[in-house]
C-alpha positions as CSV (number, residue, x, y, z in Angstrom):
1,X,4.0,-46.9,-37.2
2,X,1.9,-46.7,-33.9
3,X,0.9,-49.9,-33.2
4,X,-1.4,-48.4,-30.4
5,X,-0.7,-50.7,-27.8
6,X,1.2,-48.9,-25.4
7,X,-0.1,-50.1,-22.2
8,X,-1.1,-53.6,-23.1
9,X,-0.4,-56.5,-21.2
10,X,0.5,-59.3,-23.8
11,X,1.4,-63.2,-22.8
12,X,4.0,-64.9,-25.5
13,X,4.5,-68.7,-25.0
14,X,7.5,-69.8,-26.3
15,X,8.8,-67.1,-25.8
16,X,12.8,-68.5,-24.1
17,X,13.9,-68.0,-27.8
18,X,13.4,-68.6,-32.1
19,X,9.8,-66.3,-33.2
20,X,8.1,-65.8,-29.8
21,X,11.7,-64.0,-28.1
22,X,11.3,-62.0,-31.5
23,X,7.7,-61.2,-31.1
24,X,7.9,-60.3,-27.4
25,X,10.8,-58.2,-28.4
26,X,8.3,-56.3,-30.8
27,X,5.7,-56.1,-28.9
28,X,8.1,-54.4,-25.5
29,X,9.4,-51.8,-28.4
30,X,5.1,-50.7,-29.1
31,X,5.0,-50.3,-25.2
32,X,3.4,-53.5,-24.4
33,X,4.1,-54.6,-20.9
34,X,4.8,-58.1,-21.4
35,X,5.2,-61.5,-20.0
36,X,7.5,-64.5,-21.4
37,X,6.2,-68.5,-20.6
38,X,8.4,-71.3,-21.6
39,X,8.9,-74.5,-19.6
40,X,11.5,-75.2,-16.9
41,X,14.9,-75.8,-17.9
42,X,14.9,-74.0,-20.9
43,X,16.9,-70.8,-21.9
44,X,13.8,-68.3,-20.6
45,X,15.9,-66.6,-18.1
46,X,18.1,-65.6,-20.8
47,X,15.9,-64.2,-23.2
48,X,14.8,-61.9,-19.8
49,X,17.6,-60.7,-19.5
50,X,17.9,-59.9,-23.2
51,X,14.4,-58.2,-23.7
52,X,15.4,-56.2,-19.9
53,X,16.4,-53.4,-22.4
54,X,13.6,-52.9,-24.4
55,X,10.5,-52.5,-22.0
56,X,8.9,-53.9,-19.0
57,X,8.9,-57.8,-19.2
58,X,9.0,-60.8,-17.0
59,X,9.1,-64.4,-17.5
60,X,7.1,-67.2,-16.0
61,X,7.9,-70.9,-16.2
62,X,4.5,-72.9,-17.4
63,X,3.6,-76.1,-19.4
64,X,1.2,-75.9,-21.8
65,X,-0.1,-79.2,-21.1
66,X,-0.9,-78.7,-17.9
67,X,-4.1,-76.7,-17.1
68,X,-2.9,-76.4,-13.7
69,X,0.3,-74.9,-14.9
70,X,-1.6,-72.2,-16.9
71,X,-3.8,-71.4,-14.2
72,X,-1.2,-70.8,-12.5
73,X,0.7,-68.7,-15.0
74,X,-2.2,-66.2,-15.5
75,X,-2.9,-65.8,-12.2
76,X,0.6,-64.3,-11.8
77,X,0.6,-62.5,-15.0
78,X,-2.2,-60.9,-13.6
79,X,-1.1,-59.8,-10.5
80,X,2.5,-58.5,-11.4
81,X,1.4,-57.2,-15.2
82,X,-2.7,-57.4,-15.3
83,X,-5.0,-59.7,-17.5
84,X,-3.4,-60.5,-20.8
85,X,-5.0,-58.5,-23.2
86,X,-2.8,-60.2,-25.8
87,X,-1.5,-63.5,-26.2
88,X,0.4,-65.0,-28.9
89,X,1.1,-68.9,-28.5
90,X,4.6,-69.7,-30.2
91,X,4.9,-72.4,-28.1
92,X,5.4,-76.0,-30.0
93,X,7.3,-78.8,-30.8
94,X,8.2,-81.0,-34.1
95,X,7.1,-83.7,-32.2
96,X,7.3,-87.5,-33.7
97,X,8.7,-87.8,-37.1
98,X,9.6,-90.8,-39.4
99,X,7.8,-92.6,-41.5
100,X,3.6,-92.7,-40.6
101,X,3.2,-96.8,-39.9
102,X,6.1,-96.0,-37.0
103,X,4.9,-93.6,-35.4
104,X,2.7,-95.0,-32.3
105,X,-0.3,-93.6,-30.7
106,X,2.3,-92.0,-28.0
107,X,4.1,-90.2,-30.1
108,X,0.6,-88.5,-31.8
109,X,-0.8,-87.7,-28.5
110,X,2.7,-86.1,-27.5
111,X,2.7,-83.7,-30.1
112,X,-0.7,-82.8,-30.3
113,X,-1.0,-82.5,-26.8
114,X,1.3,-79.4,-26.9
115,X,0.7,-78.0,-30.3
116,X,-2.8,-78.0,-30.5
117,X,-4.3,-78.8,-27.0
118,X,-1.3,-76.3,-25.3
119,X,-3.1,-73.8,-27.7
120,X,-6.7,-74.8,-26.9
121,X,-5.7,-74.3,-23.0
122,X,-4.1,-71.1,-23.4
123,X,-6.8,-69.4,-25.2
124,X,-9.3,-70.8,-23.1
125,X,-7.4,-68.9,-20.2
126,X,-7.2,-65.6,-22.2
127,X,-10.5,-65.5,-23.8
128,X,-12.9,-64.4,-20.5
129,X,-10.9,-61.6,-19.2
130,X,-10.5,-60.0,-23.4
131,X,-14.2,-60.4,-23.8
132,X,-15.4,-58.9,-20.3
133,X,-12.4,-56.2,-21.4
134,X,-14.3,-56.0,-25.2
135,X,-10.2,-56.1,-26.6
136,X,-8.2,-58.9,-26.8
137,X,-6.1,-60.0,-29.6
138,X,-4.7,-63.6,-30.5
139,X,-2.0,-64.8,-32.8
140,X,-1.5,-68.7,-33.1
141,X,1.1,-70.3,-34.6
142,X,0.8,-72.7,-37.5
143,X,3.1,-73.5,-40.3
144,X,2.9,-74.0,-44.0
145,X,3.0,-77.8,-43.2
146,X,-0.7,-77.3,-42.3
147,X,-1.8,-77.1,-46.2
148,X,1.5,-78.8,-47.6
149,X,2.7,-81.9,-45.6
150,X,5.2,-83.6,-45.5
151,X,4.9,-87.4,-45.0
152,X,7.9,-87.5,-42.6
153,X,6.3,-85.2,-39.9
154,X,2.8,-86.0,-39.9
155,X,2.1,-85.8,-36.5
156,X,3.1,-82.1,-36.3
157,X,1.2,-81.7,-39.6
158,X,-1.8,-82.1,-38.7
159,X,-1.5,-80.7,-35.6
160,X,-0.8,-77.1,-37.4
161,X,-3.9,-77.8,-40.0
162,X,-5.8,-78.0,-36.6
163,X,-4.6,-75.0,-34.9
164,X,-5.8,-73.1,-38.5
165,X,-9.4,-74.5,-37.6
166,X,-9.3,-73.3,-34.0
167,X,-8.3,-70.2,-35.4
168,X,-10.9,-69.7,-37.5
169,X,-13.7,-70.9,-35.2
170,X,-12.3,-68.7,-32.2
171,X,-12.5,-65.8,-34.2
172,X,-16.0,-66.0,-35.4
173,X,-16.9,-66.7,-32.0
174,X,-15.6,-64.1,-29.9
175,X,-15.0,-61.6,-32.8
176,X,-18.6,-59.7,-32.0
177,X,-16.9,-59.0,-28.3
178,X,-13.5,-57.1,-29.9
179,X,-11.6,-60.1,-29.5
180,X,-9.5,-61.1,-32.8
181,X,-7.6,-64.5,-33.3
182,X,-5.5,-64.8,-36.3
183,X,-3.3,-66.9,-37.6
184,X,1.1,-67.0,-39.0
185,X,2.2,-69.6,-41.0
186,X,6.2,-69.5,-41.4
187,X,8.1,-71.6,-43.2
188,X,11.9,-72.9,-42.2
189,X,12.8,-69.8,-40.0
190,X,15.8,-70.2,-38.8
191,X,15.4,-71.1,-35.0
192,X,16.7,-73.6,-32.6
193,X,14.4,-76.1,-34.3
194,X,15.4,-75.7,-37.8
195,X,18.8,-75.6,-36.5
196,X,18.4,-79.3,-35.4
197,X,16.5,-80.3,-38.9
198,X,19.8,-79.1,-40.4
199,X,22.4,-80.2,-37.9
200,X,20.8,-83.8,-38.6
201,X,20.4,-83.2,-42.2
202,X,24.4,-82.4,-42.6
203,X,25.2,-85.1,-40.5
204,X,23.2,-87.7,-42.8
205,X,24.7,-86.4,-45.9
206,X,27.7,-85.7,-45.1
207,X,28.2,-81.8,-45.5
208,X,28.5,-78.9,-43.9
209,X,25.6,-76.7,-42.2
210,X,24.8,-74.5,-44.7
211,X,25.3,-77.0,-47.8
212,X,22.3,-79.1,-45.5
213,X,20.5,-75.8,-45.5
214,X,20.8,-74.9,-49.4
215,X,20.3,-78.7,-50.3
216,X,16.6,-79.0,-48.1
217,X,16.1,-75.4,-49.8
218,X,16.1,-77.1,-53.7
219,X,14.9,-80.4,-53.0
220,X,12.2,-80.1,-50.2
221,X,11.5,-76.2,-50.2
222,X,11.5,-74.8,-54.3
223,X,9.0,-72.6,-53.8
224,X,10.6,-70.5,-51.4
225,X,11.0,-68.1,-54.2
226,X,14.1,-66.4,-51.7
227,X,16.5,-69.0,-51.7
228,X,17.1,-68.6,-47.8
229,X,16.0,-69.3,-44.3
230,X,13.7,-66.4,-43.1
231,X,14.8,-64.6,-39.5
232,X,12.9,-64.9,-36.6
233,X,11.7,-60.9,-36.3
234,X,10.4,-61.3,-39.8
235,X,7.3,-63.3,-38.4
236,X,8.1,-61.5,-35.5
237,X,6.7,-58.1,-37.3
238,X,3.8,-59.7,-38.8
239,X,2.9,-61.0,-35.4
240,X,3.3,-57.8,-33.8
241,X,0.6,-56.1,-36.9
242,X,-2.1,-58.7,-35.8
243,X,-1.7,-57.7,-31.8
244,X,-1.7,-54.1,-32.8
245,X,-5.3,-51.3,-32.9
246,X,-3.7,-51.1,-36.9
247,X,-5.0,-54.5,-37.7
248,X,-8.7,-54.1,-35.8
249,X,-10.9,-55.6,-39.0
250,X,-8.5,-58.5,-39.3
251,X,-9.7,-61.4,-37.7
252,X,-10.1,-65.3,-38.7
253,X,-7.0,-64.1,-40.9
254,X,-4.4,-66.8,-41.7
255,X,-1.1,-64.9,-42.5
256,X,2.3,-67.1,-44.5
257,X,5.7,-65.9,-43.5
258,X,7.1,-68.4,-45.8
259,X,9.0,-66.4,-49.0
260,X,6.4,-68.1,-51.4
261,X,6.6,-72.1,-50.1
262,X,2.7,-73.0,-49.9
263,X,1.9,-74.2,-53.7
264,X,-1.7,-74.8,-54.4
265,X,-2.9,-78.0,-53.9
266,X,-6.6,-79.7,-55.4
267,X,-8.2,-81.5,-52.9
């Protein structure tokens, strides 16, 4: 399928590895020119060297939390690629975990600051130059946590329920100028992250990686109706739909990634 977006300059945070490698990956093979962001120290300068072979790319170090930082980031985006006319913020962290009375306000604040506030920053960079362009296209990040937590990882919880709010405000804002903002919510991809979740997991009860993995799957994840961890370029596709011309009356759209997992909940 054409994704008609050859040409397009798109911006993927997080993008040194896990979904946002993936999605850049995507995105190079529709003919996007693309730029990678991650912060220093990280593994960015291998996944350039990776993605080298499947389209124009480069990489620039930024923090999200930093508004500097991003300022700085697009301005050189701009001048070696041109204004992002999409950006897709994988960037993000677990963040503070354990039980809710331990977590202190420092810990909150941490992982909000990147999740949700690293978001707010970067579209707030993107959104004049899509709007005076009338195209732009933006895919957040969020997780099925943001309608299901889970009481151990509050803090990142509600940080994804907030990122589906920005979506949906952002894109019936700036919707009547062409620019869409929609929404994936994966569930236990495997990634560096979930890597970690299961590394620790084995190590607590005593078994091997993949018994930790097919142990979280029956007793925390049972209605993941596929019985596996899903792969990075599987959100990776449905992130590269939403940045495409196909999906131009899709917007305010939150899309799960996550093999069944959300269950309804009353509120």
């Amino acid at each position: 399928m054409d994704l008609g977006i050859e040409g397009r300059v798109a911006l993927v945070s997080g993008g040194d590895s896990g979904m946002g490698c993936e999605s850049a990956r995507l995105l190079l093979e529709a003919g996007a020119r693309v730029a990678i962001t991650d912060r220093a120290g990280g593994t960015l300068n291998d996944s350039l060297a990776d993605l080298k072979s499947a389209g124009e790319v480069i990489a620039v170090e930024a923090d999200v939390t930093s508004t500097d930082s991003i300022a700085a980031l697009f301005d050189a985006v701009t001048t070696q690629l041109g204004a992002p006319d999409i950006l897709v913020n994988a960037a993000g962290v677990t963040g503070a975990t354990g039980d809710f009375l331990d977590v202190d306000d420092a810990g909150w604040m941490e992982t909000l600051d990147i999740n949700l506030m690293g978001a707010v920053r970067m579209c707030r960079a993107a959104i004049p130059a899509m709007r005076a362009a009338k195209w732009g296209r933006i895919v957040l990040f969020s997780s099925e946590d943001a309608v299901q937590p889970y009481v151990d990882e509050l803090a990142y919880c509600a940080s994804k329920a907030a990122i589906q709010n920005l979506t949906k405000g952002l894109s019936k804002a700036y919707g009547c100028d062409n620019v869409l903002v929609n929404v994936v919510m994966p569930a236990f991809i495997a990634t560096p992250m979930t890597d970690k979740m299961m590394e620790k997991r084995a190590d607590e009860k005593g078994v091997g990686f993949d018994e930790a993995i097919d142990s979280f799957l029956e007793e925390e994840r049972p209605g993941m109706t596929l019985k596996r961890r899903g792969r990075a370029d599987e959100v990776a596709a449905a992130v590269a739909f939403l940045c495409s011309e196909r999906a131009s009356f899709i917007n305010g759209a939150a899309l799960r990634v996550d093999s069944g997992s959300v269950q309804t909940m009353a509120i």
